[in-house]
TIRO-2110 file (N, C-alpha, C; in Angstrom, 1 decimal):
// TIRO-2110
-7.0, 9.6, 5.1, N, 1, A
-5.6, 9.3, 4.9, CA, 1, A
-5.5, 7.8, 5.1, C, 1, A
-4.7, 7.2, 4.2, N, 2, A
-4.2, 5.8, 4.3, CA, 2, A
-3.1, 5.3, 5.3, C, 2, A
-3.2, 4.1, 5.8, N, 3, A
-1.9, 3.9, 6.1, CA, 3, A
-1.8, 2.1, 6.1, C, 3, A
-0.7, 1.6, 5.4, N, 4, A
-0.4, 0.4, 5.3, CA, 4, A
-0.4, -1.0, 6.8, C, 4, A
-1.3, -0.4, 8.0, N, 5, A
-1.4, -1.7, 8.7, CA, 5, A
-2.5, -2.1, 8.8, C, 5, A
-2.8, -3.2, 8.7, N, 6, A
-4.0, -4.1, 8.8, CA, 6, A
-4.7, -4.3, 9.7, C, 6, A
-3.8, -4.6, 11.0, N, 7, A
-4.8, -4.7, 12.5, CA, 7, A
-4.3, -3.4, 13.5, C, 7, A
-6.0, -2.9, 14.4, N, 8, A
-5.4, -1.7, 14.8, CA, 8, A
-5.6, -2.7, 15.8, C, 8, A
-5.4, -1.9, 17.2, N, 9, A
-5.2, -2.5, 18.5, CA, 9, A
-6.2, -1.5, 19.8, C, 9, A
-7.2, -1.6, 20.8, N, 10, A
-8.1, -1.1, 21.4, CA, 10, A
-7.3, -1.7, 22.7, C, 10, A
-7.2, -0.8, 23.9, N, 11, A
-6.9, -1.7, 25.1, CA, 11, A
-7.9, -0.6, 26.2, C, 11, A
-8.6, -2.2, 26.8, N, 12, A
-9.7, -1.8, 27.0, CA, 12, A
-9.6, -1.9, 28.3, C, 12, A
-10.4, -1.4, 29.5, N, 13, A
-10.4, -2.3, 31.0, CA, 13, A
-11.3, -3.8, 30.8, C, 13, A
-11.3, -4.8, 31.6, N, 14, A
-12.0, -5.7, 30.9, CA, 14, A
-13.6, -5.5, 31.8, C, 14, A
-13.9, -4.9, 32.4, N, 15, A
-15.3, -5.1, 33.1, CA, 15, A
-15.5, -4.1, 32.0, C, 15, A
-15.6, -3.4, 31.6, N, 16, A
-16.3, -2.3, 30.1, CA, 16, A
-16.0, -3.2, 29.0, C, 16, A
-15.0, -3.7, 28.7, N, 17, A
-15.8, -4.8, 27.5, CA, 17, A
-16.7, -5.9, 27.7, C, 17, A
-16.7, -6.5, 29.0, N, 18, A
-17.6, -7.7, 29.1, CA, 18, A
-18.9, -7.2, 29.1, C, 18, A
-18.9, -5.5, 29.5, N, 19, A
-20.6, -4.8, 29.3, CA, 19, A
-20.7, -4.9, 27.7, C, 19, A
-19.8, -4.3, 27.1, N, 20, A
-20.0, -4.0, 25.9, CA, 20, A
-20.4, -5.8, 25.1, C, 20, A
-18.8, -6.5, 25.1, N, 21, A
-19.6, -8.0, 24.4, CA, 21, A
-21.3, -8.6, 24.6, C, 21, A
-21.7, -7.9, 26.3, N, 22, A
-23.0, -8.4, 26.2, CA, 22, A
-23.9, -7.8, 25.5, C, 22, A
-23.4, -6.2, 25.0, N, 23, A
-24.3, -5.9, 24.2, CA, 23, A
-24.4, -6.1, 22.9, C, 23, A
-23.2, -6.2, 22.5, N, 24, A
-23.0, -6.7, 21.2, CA, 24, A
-22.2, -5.4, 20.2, C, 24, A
-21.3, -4.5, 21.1, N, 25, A
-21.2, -3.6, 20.4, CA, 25, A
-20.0, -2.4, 22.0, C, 25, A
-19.3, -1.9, 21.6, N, 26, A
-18.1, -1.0, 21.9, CA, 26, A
-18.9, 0.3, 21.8, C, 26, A
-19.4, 0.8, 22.7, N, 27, A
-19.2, 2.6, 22.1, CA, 27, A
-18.5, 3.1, 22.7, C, 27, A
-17.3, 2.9, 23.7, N, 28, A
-16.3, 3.6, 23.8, CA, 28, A
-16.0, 3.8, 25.3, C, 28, A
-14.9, 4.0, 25.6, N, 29, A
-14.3, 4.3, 27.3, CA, 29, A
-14.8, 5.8, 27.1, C, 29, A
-14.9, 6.4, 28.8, N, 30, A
-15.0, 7.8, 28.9, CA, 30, A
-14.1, 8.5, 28.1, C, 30, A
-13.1, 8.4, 27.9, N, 31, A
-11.9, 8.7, 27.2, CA, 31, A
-12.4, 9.2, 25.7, C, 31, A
-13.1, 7.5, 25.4, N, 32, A
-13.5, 7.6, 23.8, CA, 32, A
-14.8, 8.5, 23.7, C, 32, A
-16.0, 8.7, 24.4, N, 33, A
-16.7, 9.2, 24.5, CA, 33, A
-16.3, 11.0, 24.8, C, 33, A
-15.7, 11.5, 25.4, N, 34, A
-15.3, 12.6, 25.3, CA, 34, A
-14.5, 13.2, 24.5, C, 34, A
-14.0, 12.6, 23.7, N, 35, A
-13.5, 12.7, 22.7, CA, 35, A
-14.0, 13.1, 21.3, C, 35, A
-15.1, 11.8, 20.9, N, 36, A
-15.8, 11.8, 19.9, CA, 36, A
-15.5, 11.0, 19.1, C, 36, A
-14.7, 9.7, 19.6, N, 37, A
-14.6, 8.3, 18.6, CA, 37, A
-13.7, 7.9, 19.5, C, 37, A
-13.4, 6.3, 19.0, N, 38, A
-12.8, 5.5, 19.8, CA, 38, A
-11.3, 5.6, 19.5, C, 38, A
-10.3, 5.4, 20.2, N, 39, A
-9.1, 5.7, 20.4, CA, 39, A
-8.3, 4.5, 19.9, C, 39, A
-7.6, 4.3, 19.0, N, 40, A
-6.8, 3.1, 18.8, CA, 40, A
-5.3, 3.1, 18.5, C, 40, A
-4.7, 2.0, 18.5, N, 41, A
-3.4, 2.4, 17.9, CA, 41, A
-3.0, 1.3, 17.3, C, 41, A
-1.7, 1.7, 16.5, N, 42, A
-1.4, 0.3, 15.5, CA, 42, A
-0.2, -0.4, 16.1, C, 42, A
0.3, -1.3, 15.7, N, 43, A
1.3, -2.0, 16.2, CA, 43, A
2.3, -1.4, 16.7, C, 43, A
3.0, -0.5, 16.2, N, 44, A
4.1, 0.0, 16.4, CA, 44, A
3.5, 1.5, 17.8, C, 44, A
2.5, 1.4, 17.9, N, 45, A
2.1, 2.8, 18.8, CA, 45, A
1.8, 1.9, 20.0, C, 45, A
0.9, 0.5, 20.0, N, 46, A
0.1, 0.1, 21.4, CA, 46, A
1.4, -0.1, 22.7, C, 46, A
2.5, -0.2, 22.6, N, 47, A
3.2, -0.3, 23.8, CA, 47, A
2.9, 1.1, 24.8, C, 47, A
3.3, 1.6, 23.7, N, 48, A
3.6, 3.4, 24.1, CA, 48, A
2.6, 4.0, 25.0, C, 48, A
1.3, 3.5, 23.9, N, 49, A
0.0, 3.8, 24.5, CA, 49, A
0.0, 3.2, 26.0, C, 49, A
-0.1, 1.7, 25.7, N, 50, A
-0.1, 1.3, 27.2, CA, 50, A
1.1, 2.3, 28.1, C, 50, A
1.4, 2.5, 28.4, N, 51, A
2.8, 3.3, 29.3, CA, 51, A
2.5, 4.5, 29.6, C, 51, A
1.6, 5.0, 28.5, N, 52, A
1.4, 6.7, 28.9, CA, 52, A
-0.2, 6.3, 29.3, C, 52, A
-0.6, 6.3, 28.7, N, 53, A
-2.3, 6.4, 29.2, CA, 53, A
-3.0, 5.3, 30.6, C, 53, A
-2.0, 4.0, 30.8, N, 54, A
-2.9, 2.8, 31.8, CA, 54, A
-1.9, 2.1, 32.5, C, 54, A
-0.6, 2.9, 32.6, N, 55, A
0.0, 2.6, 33.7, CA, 55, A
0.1, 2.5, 35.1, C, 55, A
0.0, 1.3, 35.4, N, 56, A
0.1, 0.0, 36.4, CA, 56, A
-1.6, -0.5, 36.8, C, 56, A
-2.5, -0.2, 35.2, N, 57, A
-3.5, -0.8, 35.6, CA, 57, A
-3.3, -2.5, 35.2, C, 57, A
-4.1, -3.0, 35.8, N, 58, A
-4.0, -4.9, 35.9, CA, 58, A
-5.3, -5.7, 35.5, C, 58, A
-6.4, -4.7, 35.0, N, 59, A
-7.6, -4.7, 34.8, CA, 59, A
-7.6, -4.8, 33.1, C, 59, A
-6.6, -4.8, 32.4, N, 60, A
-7.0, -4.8, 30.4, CA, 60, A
-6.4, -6.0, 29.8, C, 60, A
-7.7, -5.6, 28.2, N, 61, A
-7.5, -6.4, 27.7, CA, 61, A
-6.9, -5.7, 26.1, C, 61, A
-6.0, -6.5, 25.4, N, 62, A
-6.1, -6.1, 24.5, CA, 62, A
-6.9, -6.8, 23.0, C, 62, A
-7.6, -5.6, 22.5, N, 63, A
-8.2, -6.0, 21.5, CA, 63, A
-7.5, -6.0, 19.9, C, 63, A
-7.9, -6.7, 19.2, N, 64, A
-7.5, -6.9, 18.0, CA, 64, A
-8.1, -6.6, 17.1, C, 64, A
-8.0, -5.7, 15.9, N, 65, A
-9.4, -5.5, 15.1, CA, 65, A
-8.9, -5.4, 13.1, C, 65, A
-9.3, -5.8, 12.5, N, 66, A
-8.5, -5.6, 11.1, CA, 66, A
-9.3, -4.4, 10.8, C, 66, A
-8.5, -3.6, 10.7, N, 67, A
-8.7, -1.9, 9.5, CA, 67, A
-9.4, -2.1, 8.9, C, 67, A
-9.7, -2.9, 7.9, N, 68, A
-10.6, -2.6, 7.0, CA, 68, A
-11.9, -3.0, 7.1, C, 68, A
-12.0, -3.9, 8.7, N, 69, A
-13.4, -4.2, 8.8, CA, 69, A
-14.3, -2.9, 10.0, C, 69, A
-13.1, -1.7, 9.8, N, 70, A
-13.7, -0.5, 10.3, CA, 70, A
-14.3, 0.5, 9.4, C, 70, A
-13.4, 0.2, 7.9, N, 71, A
-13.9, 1.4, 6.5, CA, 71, A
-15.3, 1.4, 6.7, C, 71, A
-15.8, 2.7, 6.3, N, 72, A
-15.3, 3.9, 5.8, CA, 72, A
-15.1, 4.9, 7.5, C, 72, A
-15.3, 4.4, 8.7, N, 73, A
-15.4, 5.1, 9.6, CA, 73, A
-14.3, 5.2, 10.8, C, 73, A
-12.9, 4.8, 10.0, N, 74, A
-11.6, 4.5, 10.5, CA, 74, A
-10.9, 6.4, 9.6, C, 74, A
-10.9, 6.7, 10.7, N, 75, A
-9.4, 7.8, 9.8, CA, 75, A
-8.2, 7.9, 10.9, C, 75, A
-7.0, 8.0, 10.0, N, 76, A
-5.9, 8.1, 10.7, CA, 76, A
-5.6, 9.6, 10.9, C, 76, A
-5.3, 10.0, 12.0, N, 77, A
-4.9, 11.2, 12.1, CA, 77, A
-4.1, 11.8, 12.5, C, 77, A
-3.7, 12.4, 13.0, N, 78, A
-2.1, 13.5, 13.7, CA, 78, A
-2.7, 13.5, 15.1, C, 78, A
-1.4, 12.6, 15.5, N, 79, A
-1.8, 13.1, 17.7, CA, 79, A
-0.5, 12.9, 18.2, C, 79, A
-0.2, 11.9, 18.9, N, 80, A
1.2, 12.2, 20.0, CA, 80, A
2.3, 12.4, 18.7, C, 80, A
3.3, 13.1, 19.2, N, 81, A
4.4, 13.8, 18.4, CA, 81, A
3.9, 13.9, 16.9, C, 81, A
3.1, 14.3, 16.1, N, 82, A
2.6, 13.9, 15.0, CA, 82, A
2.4, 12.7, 14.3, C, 82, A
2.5, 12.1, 14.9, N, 83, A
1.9, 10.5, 14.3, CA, 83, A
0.7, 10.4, 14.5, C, 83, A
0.3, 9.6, 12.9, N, 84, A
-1.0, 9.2, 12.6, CA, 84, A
-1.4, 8.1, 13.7, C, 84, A
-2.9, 8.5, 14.2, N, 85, A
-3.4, 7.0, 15.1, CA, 85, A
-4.5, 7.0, 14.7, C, 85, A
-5.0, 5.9, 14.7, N, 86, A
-6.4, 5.2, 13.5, CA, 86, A
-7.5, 5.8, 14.9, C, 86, A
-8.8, 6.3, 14.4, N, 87, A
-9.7, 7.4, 15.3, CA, 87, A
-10.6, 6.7, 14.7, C, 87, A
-12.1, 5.6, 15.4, N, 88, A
-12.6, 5.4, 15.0, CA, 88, A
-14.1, 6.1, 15.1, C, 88, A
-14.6, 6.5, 14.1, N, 89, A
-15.7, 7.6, 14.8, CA, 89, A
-17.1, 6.9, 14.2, C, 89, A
-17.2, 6.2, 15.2, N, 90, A
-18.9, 5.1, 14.7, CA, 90, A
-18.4, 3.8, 16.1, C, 90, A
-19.6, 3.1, 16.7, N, 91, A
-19.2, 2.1, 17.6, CA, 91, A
-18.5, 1.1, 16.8, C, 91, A
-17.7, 0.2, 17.9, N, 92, A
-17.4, -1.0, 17.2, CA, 92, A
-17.8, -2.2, 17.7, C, 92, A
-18.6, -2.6, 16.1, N, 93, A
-18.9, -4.0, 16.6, CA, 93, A
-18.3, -5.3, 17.0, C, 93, A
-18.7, -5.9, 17.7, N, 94, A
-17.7, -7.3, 18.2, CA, 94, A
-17.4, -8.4, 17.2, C, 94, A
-18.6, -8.5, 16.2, N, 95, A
-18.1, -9.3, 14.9, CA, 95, A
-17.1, -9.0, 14.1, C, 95, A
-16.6, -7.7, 14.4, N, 96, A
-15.3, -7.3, 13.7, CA, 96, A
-14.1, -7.5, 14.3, C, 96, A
-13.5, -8.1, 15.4, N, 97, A
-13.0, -8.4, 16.5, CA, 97, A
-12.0, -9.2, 16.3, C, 97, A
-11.2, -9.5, 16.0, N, 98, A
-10.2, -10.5, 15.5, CA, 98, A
-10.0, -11.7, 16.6, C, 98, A
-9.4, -10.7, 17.8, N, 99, A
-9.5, -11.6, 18.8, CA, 99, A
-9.2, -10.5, 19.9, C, 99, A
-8.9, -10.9, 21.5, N, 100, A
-8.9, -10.5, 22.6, CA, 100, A
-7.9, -11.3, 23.6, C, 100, A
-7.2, -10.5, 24.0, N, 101, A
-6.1, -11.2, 24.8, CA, 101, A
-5.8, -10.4, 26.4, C, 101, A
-5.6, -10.8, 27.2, N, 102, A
-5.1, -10.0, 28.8, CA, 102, A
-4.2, -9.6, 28.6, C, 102, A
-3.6, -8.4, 29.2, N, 103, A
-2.7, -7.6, 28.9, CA, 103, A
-2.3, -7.3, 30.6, C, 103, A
-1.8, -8.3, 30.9, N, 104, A
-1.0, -8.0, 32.4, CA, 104, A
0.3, -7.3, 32.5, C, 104, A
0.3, -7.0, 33.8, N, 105, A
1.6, -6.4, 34.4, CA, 105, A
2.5, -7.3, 34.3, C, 105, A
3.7, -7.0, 33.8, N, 106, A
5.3, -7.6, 34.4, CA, 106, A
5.8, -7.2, 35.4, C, 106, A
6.7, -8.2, 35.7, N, 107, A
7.6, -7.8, 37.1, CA, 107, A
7.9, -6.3, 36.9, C, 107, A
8.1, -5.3, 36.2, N, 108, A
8.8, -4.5, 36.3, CA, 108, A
7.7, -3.1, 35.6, C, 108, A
6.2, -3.5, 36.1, N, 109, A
5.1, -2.6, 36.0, CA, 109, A
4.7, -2.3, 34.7, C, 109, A
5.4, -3.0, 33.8, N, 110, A
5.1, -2.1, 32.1, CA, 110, A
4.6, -4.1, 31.3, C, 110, A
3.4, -3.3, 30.8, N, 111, A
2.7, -4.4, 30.2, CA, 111, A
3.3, -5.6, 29.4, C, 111, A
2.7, -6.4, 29.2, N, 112, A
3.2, -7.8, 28.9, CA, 112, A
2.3, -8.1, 27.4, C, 112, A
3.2, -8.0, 26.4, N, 113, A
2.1, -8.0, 25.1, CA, 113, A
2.1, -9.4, 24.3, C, 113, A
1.1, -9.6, 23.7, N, 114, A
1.2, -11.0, 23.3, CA, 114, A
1.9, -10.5, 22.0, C, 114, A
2.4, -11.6, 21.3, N, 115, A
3.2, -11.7, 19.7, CA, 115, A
2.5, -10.9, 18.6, C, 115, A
2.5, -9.4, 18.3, N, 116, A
1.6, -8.7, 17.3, CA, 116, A
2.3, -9.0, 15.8, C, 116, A
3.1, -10.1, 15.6, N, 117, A
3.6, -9.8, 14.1, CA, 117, A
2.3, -11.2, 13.3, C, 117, A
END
Protein backbone atom coordinates (compact mmCIF):
# COMPACT_ATOMS: atom_id res chain seq x y z
CA UNK A 1 0.00 0.00 0.00
CA UNK A 2 0.99 3.49 -0.92
CA UNK A 3 0.90 6.53 0.92
CA UNK A 4 1.79 10.16 -0.20
CA UNK A 5 4.64 11.12 2.53
CA UNK A 6 8.12 11.32 1.79
CA UNK A 7 10.03 11.27 5.06
CA UNK A 8 9.10 8.65 7.73
CA UNK A 9 10.37 9.52 11.25
CA UNK A 10 12.38 6.61 13.75
CA UNK A 11 12.72 7.91 17.52
CA UNK A 12 15.37 6.25 18.85
CA UNK A 13 17.21 6.22 22.44
CA UNK A 14 20.51 7.73 21.50
CA UNK A 15 23.01 5.19 23.14
CA UNK A 16 21.34 2.37 20.56
CA UNK A 17 21.88 4.53 17.74
CA UNK A 18 25.46 5.56 18.44
CA UNK A 19 25.93 1.47 18.64
CA UNK A 20 24.10 1.20 15.53
CA UNK A 21 26.01 4.44 13.50
CA UNK A 22 29.10 2.57 14.54
CA UNK A 23 28.06 -0.19 12.87
CA UNK A 24 26.86 1.17 10.03
CA UNK A 25 23.34 -0.05 10.09
CA UNK A 26 19.83 0.00 12.58
CA UNK A 27 18.45 -3.36 13.20
CA UNK A 28 16.10 -2.28 15.45
CA UNK A 29 15.05 -1.46 19.39
CA UNK A 30 13.73 -4.52 21.35
CA UNK A 31 10.53 -3.19 20.48
CA UNK A 32 11.56 -3.47 16.70
CA UNK A 33 13.02 -6.76 17.08
CA UNK A 34 10.08 -8.45 18.72
CA UNK A 35 8.02 -7.40 16.49
CA UNK A 36 9.57 -8.23 13.24
CA UNK A 37 10.61 -4.86 11.62
CA UNK A 38 11.30 -1.53 12.61
CA UNK A 39 8.62 0.72 13.85
CA UNK A 40 8.18 4.15 12.24
CA UNK A 41 5.86 6.86 11.83
CA UNK A 42 5.10 9.71 9.46
CA UNK A 43 4.69 13.24 10.21
CA UNK A 44 1.48 13.59 11.24
CA UNK A 45 1.80 10.21 13.68
CA UNK A 46 5.56 10.96 15.36
CA UNK A 47 4.08 13.40 18.25
CA UNK A 48 1.60 10.84 19.16
CA UNK A 49 4.07 8.20 19.08
CA UNK A 50 6.41 10.09 21.20
CA UNK A 51 3.49 10.56 24.08
CA UNK A 52 2.35 7.01 24.07
CA UNK A 53 5.34 4.85 23.68
CA UNK A 54 8.63 7.18 25.40
CA UNK A 55 7.09 9.26 27.77
CA UNK A 56 9.33 11.39 29.88
CA UNK A 57 12.26 9.66 28.36
CA UNK A 58 15.26 12.47 27.84
CA UNK A 59 17.61 9.94 26.22
CA UNK A 60 16.05 10.29 22.09
CA UNK A 61 16.77 11.17 19.04
CA UNK A 62 14.78 11.81 16.23
CA UNK A 63 15.57 10.29 13.01
CA UNK A 64 14.72 11.34 9.60
CA UNK A 65 14.55 8.93 6.69
CA UNK A 66 12.96 9.52 2.90
CA UNK A 67 10.39 6.55 2.04
CA UNK A 68 11.66 5.77 -0.90
CA UNK A 69 15.17 5.26 0.08
CA UNK A 70 13.43 2.31 2.16
CA UNK A 71 11.47 0.64 -1.22
CA UNK A 72 10.69 -2.19 -1.72
CA UNK A 73 11.02 -3.08 2.18
CA UNK A 74 8.79 -0.15 3.53
CA UNK A 75 4.89 -1.22 3.84
CA UNK A 76 2.33 0.79 5.39
CA UNK A 77 0.03 -0.89 7.45
CA UNK A 78 -3.07 -0.80 9.94
CA UNK A 79 -2.07 -0.18 13.79
CA UNK A 80 -3.19 2.51 16.39
CA UNK A 81 -6.90 3.36 15.64
CA UNK A 82 -6.55 2.02 12.04
CA UNK A 83 -4.05 4.14 10.66
CA UNK A 84 -1.47 3.20 8.29
CA UNK A 85 2.25 3.38 9.95
CA UNK A 86 5.27 2.76 7.49
CA UNK A 87 6.69 -1.03 9.10
CA UNK A 88 10.07 -1.38 7.94
CA UNK A 89 10.95 -5.07 7.54
CA UNK A 90 14.84 -5.24 6.47
CA UNK A 91 17.62 -3.14 8.68
CA UNK A 92 18.16 0.37 8.06
CA UNK A 93 21.04 1.71 6.73
CA UNK A 94 22.57 5.06 7.92
CA UNK A 95 23.35 6.17 4.34
CA UNK A 96 19.68 6.45 4.00
CA UNK A 97 19.40 8.83 6.93
CA UNK A 98 18.37 12.27 6.09
CA UNK A 99 19.36 13.64 9.19
CA UNK A 100 19.11 13.26 13.17
CA UNK A 101 18.01 15.65 15.64
CA UNK A 102 17.50 15.44 19.90
CA UNK A 103 14.28 15.18 20.88
CA UNK A 104 14.14 16.66 24.44
CA UNK A 105 11.71 17.20 27.13
CA UNK A 106 9.65 20.51 27.53
CA UNK A 107 8.78 22.19 30.51
CA UNK A 108 5.60 20.47 30.55
CA UNK A 109 7.13 16.61 29.98
CA UNK A 110 5.91 16.17 26.29
CA UNK A 111 8.68 16.31 23.62
CA UNK A 112 10.09 19.18 21.85
CA UNK A 113 10.04 18.52 17.90
CA UNK A 114 12.13 20.17 15.51
CA UNK A 115 10.27 21.99 12.25
CA UNK A 116 8.95 18.60 10.20
CA UNK A 117 7.36 20.62 7.20
Amino acid sequence: MSNPVTIVYKIVGEELWRQAARKGIFTGSAADLADGFIHLSAQDQVAATAARHFCGRRDLLLVAIPATALAPSLRWEVSRQGALFPHLYADLPMDSVLWVKPLPLGPNDRHVFPDLS
